[in-house]
mmCIF file of the N, C-alpha and C atoms, coordinates in Angstrom:
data_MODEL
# 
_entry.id   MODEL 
# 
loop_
_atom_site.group_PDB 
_atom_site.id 
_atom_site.type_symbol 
_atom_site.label_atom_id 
_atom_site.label_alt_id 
_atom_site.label_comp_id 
_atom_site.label_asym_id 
_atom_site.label_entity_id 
_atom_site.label_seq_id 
_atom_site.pdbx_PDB_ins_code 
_atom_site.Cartn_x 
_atom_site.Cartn_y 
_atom_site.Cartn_z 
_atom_site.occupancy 
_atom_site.B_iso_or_equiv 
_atom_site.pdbx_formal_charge 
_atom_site.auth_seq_id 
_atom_site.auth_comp_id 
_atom_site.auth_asym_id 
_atom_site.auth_atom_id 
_atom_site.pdbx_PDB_model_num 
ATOM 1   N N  . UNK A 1 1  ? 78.386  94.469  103.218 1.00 0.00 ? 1  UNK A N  1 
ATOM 2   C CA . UNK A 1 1  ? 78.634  94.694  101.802 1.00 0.00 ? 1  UNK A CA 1 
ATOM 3   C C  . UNK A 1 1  ? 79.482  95.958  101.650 1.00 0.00 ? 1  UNK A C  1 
ATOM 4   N N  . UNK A 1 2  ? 80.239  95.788  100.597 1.00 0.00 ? 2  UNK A N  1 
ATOM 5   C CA . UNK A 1 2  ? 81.476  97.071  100.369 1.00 0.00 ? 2  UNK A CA 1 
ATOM 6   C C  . UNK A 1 2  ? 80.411  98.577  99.677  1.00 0.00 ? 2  UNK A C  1 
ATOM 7   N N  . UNK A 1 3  ? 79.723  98.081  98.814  1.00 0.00 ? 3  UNK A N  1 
ATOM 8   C CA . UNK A 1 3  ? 79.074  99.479  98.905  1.00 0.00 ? 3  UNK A CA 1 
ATOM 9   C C  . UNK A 1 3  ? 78.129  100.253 99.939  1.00 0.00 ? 3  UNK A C  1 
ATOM 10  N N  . UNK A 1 4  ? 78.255  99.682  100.885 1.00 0.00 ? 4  UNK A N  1 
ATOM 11  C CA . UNK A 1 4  ? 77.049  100.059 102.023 1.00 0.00 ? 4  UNK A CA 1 
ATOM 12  C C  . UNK A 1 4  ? 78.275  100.941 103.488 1.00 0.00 ? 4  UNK A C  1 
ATOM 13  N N  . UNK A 1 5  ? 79.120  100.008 103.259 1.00 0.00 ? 5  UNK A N  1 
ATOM 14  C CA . UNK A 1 5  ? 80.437  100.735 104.035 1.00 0.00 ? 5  UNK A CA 1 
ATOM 15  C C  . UNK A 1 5  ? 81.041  101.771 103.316 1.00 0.00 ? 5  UNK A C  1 
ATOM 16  N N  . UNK A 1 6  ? 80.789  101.839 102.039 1.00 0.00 ? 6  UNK A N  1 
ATOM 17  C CA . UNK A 1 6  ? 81.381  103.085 101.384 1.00 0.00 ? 6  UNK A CA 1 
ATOM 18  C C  . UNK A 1 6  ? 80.337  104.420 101.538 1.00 0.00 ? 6  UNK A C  1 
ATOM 19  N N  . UNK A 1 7  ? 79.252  104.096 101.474 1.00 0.00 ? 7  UNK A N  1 
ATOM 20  C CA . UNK A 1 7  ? 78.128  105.095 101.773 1.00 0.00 ? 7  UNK A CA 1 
ATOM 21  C C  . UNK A 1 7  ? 78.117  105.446 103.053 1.00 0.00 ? 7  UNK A C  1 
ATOM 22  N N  . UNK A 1 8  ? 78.397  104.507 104.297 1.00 0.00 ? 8  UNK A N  1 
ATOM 23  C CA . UNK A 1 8  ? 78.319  105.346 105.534 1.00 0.00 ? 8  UNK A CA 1 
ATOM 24  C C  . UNK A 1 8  ? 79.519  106.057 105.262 1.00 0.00 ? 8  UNK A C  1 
ATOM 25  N N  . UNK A 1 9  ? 80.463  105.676 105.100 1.00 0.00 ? 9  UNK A N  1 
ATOM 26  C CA . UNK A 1 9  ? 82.111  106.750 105.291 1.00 0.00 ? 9  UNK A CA 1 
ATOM 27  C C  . UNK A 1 9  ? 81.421  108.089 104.464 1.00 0.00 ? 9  UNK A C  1 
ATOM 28  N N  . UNK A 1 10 ? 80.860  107.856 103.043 1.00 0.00 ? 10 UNK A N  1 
ATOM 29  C CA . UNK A 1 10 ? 80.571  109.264 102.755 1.00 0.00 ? 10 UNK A CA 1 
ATOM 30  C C  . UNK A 1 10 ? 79.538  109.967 103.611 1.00 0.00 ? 10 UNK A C  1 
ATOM 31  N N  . UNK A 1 11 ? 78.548  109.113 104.212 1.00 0.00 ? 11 UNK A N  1 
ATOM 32  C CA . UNK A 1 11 ? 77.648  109.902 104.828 1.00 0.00 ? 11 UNK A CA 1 
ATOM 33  C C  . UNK A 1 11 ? 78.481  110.484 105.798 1.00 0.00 ? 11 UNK A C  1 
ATOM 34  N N  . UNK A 1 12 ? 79.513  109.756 106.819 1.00 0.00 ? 12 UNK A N  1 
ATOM 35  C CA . UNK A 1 12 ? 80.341  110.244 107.545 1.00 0.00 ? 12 UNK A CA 1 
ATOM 36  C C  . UNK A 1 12 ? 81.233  112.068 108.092 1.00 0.00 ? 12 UNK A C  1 
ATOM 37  N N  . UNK A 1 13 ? 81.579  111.879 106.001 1.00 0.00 ? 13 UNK A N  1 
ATOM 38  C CA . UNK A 1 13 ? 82.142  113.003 105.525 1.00 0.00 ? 13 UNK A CA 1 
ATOM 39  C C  . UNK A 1 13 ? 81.101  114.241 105.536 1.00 0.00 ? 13 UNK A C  1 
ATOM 40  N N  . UNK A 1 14 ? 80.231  113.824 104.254 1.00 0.00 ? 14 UNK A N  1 
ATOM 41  C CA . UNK A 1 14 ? 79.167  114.998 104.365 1.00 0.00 ? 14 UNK A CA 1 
ATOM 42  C C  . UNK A 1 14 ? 78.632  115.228 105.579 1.00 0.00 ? 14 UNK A C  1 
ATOM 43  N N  . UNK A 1 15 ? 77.660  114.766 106.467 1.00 0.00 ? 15 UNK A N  1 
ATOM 44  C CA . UNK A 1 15 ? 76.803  114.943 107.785 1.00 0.00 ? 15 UNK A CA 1 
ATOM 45  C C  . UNK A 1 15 ? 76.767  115.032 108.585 1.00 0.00 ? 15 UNK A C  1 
ATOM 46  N N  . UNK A 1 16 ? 77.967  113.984 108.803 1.00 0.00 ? 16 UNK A N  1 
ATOM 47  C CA . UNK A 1 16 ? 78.499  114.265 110.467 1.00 0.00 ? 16 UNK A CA 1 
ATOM 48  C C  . UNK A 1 16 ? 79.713  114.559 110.642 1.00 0.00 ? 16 UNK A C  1 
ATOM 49  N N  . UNK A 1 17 ? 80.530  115.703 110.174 1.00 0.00 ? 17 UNK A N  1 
ATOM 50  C CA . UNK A 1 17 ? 81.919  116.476 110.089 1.00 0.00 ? 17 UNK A CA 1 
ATOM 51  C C  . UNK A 1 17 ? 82.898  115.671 110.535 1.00 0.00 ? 17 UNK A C  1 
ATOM 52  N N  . UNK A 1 18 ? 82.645  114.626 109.720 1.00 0.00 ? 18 UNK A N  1 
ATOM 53  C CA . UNK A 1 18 ? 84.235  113.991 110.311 1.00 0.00 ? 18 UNK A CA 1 
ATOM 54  C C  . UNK A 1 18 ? 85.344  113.719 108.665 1.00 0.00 ? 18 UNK A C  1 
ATOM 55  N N  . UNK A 1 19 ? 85.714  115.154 108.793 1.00 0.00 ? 19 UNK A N  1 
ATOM 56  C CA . UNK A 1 19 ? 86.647  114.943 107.798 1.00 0.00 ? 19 UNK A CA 1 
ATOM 57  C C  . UNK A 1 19 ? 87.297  114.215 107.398 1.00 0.00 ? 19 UNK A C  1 
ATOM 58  N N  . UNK A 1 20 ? 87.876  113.717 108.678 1.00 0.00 ? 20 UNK A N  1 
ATOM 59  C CA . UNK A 1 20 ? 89.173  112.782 108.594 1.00 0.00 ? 20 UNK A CA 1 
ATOM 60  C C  . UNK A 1 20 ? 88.862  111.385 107.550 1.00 0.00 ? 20 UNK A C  1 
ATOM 61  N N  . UNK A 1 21 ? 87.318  111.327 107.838 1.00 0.00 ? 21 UNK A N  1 
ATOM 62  C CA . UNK A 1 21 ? 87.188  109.971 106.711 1.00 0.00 ? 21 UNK A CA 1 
ATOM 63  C C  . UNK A 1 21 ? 87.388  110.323 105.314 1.00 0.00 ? 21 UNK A C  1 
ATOM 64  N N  . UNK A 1 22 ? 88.147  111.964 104.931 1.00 0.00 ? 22 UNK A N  1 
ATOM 65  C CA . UNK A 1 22 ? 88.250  111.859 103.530 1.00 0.00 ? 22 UNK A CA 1 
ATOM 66  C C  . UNK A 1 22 ? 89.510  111.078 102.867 1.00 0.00 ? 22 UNK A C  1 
ATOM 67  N N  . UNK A 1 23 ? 90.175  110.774 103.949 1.00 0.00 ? 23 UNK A N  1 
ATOM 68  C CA . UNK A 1 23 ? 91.746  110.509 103.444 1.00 0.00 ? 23 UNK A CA 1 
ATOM 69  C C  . UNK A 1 23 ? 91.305  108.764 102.975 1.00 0.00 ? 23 UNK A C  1 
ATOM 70  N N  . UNK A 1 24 ? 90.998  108.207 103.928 1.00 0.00 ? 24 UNK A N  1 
ATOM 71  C CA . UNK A 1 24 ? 90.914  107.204 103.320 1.00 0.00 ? 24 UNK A CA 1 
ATOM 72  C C  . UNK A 1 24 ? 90.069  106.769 101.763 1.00 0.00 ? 24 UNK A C  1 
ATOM 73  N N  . UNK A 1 25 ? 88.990  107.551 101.782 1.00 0.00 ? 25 UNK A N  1 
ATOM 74  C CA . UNK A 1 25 ? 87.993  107.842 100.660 1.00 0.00 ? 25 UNK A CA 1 
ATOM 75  C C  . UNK A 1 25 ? 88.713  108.259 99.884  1.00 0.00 ? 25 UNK A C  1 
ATOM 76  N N  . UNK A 1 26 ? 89.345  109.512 99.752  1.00 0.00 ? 26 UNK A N  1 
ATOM 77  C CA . UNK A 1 26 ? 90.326  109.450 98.607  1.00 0.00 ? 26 UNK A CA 1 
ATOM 78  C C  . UNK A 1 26 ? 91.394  108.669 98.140  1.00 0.00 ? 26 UNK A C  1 
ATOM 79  N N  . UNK A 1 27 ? 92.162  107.372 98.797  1.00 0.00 ? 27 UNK A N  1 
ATOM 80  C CA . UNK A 1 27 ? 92.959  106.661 98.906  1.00 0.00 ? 27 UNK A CA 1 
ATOM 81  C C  . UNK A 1 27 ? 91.644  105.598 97.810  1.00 0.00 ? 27 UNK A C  1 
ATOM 82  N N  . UNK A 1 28 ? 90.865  105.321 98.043  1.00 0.00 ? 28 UNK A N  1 
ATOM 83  C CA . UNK A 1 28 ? 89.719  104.707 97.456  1.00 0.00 ? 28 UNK A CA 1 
ATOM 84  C C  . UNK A 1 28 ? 89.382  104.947 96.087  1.00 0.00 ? 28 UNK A C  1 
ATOM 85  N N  . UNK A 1 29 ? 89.422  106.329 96.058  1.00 0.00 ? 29 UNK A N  1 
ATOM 86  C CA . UNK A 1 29 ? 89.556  107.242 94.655  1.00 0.00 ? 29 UNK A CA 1 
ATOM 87  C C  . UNK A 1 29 ? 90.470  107.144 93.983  1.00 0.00 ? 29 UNK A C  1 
ATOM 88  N N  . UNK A 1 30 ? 91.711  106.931 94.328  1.00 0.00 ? 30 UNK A N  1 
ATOM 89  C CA . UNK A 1 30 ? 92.729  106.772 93.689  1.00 0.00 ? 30 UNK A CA 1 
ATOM 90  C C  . UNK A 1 30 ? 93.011  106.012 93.161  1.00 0.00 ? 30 UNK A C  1 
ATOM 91  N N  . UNK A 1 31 ? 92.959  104.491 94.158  1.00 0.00 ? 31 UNK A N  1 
ATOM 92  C CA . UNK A 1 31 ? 92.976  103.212 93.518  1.00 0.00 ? 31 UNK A CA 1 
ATOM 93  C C  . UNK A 1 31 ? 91.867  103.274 92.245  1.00 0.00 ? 31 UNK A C  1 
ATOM 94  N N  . UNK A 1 32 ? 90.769  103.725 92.222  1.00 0.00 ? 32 UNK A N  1 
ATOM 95  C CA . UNK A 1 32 ? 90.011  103.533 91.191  1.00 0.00 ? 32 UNK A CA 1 
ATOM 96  C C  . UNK A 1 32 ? 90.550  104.062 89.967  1.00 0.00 ? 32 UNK A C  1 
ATOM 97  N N  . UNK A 1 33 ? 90.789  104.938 90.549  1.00 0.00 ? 33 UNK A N  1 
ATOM 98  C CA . UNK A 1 33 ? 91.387  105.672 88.832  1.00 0.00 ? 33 UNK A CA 1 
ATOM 99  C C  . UNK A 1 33 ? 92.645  104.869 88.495  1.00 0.00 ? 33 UNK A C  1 
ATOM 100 N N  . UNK A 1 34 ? 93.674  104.157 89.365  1.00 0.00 ? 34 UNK A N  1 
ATOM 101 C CA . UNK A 1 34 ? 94.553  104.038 89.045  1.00 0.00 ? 34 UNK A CA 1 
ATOM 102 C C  . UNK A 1 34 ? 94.140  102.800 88.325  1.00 0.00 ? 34 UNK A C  1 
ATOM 103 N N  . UNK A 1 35 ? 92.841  101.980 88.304  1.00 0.00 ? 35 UNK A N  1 
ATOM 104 C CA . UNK A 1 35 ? 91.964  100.750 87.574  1.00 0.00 ? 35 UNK A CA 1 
ATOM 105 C C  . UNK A 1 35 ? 91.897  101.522 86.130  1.00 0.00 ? 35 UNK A C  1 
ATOM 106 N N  . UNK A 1 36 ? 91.535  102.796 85.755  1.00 0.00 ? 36 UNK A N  1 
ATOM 107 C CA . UNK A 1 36 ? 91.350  102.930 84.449  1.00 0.00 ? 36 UNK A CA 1 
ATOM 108 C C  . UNK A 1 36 ? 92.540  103.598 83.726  1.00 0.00 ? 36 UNK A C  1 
ATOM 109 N N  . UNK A 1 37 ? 93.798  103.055 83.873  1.00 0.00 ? 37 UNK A N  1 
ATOM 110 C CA . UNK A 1 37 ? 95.235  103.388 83.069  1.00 0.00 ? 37 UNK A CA 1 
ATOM 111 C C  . UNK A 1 37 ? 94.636  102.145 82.102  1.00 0.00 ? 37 UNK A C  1 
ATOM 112 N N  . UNK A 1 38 ? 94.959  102.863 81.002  1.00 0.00 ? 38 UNK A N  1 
ATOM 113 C CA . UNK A 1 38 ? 94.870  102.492 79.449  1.00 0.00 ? 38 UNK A CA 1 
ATOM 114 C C  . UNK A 1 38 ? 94.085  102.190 79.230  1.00 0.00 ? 38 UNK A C  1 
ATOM 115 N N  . UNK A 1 39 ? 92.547  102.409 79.872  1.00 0.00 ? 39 UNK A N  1 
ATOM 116 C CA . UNK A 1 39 ? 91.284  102.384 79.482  1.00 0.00 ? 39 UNK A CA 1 
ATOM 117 C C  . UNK A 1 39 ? 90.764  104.228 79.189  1.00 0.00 ? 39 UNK A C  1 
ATOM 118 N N  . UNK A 1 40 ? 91.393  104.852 80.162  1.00 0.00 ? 40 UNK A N  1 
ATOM 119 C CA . UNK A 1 40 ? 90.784  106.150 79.809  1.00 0.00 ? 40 UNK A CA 1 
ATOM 120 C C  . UNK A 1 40 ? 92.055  107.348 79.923  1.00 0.00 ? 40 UNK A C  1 
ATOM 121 N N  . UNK A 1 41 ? 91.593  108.284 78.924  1.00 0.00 ? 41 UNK A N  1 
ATOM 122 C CA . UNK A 1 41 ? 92.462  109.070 78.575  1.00 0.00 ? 41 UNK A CA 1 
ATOM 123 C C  . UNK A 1 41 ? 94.142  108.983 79.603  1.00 0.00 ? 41 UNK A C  1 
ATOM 124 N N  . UNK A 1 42 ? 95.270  109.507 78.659  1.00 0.00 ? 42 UNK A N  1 
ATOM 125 C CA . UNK A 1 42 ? 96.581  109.617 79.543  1.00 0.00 ? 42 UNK A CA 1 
ATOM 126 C C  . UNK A 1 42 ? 96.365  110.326 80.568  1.00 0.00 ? 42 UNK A C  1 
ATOM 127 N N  . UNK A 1 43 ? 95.271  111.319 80.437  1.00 0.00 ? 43 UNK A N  1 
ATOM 128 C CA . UNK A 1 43 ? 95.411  112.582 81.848  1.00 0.00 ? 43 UNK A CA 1 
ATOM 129 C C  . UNK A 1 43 ? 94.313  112.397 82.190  1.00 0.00 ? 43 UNK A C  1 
ATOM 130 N N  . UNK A 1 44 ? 93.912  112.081 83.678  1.00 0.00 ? 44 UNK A N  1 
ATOM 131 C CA . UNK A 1 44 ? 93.012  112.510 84.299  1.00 0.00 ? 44 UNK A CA 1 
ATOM 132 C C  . UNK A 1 44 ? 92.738  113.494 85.170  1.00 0.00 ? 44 UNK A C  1 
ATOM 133 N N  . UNK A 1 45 ? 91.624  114.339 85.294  1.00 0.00 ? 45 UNK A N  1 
ATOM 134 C CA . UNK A 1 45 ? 91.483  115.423 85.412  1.00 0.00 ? 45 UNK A CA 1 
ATOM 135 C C  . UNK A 1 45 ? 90.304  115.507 86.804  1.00 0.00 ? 45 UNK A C  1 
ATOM 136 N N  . UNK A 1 46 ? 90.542  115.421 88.159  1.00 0.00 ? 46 UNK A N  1 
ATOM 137 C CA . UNK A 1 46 ? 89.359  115.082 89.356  1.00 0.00 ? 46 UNK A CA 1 
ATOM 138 C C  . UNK A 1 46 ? 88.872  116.466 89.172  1.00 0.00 ? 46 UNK A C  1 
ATOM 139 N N  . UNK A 1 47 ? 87.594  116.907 89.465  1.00 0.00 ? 47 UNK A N  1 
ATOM 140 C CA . UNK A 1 47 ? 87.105  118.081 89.958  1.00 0.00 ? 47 UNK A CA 1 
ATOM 141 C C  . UNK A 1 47 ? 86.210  118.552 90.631  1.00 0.00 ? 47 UNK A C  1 
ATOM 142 N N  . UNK A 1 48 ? 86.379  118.823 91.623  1.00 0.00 ? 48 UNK A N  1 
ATOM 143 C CA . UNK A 1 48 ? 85.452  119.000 92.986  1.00 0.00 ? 48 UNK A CA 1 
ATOM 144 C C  . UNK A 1 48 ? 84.220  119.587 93.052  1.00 0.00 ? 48 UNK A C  1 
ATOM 145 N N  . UNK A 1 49 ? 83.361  119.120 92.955  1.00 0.00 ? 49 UNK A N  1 
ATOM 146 C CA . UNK A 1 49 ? 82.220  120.037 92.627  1.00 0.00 ? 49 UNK A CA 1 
ATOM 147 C C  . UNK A 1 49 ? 81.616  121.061 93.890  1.00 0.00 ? 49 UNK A C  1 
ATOM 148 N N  . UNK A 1 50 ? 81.069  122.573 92.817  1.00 0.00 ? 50 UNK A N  1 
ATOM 149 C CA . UNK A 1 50 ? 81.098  123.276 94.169  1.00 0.00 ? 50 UNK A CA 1 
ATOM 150 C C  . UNK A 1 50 ? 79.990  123.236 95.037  1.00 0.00 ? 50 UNK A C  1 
ATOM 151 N N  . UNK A 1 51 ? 80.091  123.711 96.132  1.00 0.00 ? 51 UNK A N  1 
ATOM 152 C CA . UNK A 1 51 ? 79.326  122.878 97.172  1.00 0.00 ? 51 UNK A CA 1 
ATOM 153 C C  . UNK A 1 51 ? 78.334  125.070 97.636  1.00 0.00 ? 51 UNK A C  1 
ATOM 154 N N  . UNK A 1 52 ? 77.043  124.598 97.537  1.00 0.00 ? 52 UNK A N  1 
ATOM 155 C CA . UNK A 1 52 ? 76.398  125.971 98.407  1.00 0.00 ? 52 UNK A CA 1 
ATOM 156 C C  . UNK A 1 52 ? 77.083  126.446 99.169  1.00 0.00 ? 52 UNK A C  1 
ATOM 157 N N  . UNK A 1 53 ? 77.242  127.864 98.861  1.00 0.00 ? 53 UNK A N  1 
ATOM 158 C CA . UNK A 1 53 ? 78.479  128.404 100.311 1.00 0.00 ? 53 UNK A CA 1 
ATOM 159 C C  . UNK A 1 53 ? 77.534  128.329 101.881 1.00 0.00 ? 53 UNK A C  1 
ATOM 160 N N  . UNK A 1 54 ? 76.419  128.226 101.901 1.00 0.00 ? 54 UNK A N  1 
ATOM 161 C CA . UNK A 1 54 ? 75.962  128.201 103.046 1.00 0.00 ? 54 UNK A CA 1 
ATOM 162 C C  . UNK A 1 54 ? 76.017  126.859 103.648 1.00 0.00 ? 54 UNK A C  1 
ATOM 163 N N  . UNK A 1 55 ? 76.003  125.902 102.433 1.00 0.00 ? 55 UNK A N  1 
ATOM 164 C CA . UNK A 1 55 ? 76.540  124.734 103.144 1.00 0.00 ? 55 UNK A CA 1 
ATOM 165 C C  . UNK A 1 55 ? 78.277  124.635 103.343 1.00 0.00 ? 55 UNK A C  1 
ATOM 166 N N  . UNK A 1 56 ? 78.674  124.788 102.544 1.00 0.00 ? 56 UNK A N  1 
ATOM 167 C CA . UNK A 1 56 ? 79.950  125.001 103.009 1.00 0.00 ? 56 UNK A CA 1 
ATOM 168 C C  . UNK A 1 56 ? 80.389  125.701 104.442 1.00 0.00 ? 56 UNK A C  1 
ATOM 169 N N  . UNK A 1 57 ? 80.069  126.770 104.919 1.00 0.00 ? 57 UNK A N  1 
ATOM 170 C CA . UNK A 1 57 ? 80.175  127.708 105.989 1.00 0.00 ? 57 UNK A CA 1 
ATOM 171 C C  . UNK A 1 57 ? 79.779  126.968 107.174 1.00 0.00 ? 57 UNK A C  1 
ATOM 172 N N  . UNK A 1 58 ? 78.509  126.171 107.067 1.00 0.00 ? 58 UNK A N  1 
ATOM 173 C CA . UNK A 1 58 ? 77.569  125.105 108.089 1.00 0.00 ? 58 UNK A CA 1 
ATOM 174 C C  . UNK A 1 58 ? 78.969  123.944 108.326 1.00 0.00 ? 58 UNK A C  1 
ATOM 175 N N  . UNK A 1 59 ? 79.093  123.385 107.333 1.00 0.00 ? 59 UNK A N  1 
ATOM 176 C CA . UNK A 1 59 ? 80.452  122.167 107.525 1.00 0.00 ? 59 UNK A CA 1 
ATOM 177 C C  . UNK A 1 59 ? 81.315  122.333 107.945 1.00 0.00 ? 59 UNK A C  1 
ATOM 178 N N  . UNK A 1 60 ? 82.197  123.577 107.144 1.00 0.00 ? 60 UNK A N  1 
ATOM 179 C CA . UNK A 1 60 ? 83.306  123.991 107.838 1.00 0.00 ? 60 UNK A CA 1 
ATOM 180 C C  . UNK A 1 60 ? 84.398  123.238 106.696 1.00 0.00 ? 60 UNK A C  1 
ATOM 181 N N  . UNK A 1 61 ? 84.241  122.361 105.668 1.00 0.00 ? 61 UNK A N  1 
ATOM 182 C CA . UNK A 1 61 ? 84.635  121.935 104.339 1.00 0.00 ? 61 UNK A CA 1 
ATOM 183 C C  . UNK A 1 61 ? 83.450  121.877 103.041 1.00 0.00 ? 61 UNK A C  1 
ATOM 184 N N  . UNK A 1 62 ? 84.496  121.564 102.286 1.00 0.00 ? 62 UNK A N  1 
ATOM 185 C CA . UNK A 1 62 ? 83.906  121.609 101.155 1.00 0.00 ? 62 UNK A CA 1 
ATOM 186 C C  . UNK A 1 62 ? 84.227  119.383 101.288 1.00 0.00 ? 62 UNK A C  1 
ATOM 187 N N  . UNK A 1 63 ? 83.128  118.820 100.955 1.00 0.00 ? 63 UNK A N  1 
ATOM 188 C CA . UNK A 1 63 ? 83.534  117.261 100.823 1.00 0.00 ? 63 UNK A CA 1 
ATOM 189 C C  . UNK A 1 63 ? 84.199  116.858 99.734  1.00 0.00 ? 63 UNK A C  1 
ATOM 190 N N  . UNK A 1 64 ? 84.066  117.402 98.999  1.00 0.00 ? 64 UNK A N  1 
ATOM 191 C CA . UNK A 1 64 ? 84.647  117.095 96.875  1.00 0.00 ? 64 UNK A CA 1 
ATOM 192 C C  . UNK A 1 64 ? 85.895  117.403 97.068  1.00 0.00 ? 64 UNK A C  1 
ATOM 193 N N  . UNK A 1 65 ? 86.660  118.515 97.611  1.00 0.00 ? 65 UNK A N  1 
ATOM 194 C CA . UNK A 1 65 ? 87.757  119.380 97.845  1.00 0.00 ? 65 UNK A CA 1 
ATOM 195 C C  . UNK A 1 65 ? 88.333  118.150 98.505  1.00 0.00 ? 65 UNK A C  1 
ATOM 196 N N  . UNK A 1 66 ? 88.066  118.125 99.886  1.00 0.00 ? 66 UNK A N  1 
ATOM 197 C CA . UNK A 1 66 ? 88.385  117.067 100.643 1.00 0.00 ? 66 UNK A CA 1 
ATOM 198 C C  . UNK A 1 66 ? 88.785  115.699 99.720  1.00 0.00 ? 66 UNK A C  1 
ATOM 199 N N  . UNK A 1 67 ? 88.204  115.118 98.883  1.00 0.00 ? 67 UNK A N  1 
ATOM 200 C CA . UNK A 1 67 ? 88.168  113.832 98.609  1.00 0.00 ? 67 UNK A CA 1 
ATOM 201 C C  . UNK A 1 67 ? 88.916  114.069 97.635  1.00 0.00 ? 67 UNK A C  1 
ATOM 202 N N  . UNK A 1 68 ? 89.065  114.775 96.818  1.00 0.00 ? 68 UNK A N  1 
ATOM 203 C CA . UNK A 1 68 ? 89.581  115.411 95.514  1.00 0.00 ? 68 UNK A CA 1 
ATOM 204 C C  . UNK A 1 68 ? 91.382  115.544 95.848  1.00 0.00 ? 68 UNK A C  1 
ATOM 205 N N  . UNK A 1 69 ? 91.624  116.555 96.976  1.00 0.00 ? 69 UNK A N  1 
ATOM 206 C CA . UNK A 1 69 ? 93.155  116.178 97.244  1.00 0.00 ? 69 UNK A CA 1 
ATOM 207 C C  . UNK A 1 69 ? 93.321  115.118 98.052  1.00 0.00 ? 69 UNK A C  1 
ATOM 208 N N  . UNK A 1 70 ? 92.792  114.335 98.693  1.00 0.00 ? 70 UNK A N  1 
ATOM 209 C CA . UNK A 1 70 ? 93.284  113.321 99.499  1.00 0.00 ? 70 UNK A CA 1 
ATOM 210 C C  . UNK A 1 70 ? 93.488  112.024 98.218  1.00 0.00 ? 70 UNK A C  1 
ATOM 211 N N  . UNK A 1 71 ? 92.753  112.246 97.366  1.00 0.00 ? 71 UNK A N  1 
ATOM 212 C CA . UNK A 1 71 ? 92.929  111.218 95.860  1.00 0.00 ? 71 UNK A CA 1 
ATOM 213 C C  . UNK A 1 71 ? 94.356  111.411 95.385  1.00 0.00 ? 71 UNK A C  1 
ATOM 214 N N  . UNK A 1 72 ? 94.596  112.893 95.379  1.00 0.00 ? 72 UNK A N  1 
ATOM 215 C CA . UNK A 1 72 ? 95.431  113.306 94.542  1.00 0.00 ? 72 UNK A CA 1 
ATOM 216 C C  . UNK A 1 72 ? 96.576  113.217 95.165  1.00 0.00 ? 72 UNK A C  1 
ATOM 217 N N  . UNK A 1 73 ? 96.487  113.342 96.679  1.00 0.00 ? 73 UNK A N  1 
ATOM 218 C CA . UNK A 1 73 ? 98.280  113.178 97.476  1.00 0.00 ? 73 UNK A CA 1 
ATOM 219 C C  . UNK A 1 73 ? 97.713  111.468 97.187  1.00 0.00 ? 73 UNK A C  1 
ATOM 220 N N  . UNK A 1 74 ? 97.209  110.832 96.950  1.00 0.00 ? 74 UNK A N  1 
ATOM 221 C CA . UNK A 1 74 ? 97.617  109.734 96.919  1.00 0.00 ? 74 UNK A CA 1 
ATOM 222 C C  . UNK A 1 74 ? 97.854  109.023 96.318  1.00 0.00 ? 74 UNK A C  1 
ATOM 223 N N  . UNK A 1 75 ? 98.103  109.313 94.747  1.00 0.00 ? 75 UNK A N  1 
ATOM 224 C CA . UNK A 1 75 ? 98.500  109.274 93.311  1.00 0.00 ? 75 UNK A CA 1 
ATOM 225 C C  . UNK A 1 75 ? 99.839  109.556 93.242  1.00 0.00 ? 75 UNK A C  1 
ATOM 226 N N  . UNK A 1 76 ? 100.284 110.488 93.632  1.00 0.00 ? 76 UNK A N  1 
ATOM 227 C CA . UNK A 1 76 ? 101.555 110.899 94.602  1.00 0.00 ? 76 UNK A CA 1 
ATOM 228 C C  . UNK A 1 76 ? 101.346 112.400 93.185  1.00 0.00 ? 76 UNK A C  1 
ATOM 229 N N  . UNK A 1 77 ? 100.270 112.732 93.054  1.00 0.00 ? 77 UNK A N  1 
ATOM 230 C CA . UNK A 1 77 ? 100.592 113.971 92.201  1.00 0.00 ? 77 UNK A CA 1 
ATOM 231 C C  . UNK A 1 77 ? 100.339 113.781 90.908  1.00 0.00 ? 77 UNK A C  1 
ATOM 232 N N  . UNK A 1 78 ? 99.836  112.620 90.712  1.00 0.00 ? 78 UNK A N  1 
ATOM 233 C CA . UNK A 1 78 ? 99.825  111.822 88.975  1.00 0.00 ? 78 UNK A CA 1 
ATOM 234 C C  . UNK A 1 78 ? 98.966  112.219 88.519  1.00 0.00 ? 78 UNK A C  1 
ATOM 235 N N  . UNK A 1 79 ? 97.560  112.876 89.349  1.00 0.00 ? 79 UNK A N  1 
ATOM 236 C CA . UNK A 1 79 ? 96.914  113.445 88.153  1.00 0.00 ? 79 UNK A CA 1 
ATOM 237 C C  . UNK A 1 79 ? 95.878  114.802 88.529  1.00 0.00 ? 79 UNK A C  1 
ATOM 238 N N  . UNK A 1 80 ? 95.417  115.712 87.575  1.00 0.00 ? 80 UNK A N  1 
ATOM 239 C CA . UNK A 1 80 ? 95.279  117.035 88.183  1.00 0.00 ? 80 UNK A CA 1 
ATOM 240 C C  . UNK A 1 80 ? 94.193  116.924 89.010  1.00 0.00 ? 80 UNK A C  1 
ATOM 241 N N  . UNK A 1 81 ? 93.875  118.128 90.131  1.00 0.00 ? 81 UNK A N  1 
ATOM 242 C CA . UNK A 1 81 ? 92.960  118.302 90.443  1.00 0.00 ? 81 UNK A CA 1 
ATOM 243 C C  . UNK A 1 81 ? 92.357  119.672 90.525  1.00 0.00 ? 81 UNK A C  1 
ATOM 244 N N  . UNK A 1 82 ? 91.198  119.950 89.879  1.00 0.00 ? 82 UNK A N  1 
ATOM 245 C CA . UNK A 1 82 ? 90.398  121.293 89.677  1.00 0.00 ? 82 UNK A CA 1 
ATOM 246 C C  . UNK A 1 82 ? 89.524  121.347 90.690  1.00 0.00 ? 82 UNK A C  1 
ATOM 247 N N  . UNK A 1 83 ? 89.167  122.993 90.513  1.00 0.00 ? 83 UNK A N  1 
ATOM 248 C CA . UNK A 1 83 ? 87.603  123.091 91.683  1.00 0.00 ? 83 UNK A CA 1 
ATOM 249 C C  . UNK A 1 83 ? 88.168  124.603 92.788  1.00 0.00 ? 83 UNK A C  1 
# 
């Protein structure tokens, strides 16, 4: 099932430091948003939520950050990202 493969990739990201699964996850993100043109506002606005610096420091990323620009290079820039 597609939501059960989407949960390991995030578990992926968060738990077991494999960053690299953010690119595709954000490629994922993107397409979604790019589903709500002319359903939700002209500007969309991603924003990474902040993550405990002690967890952060433990990871070595922030996962939101991660997923947040890999969305956003893949929009090609179309929409902001905060955080």
């Amino acid at each position: 099932m597609y939501a059960d493969e989407l949960r390991e990739m995030v578990h992926l990201v968060k738990y077991e430091r494999m960053s690299s699964v953010a690119g595709p996850l954000g490629v994922m993100l993107a397409r979604a948003m790019e589903t709500l043109r002319g359903v939700a506002a002209e500007e969309l606005l991603v924003v990474a939520v902040p993550l405990y610096p002690a967890k952060e420091r433990q990871r070595g990323y922030n996962q939101a950050v991660l997923l947040a620009d890999a969305g956003w290079r893949s929009c090609g820039g179309a929409i902001r990202v905060g955080g």
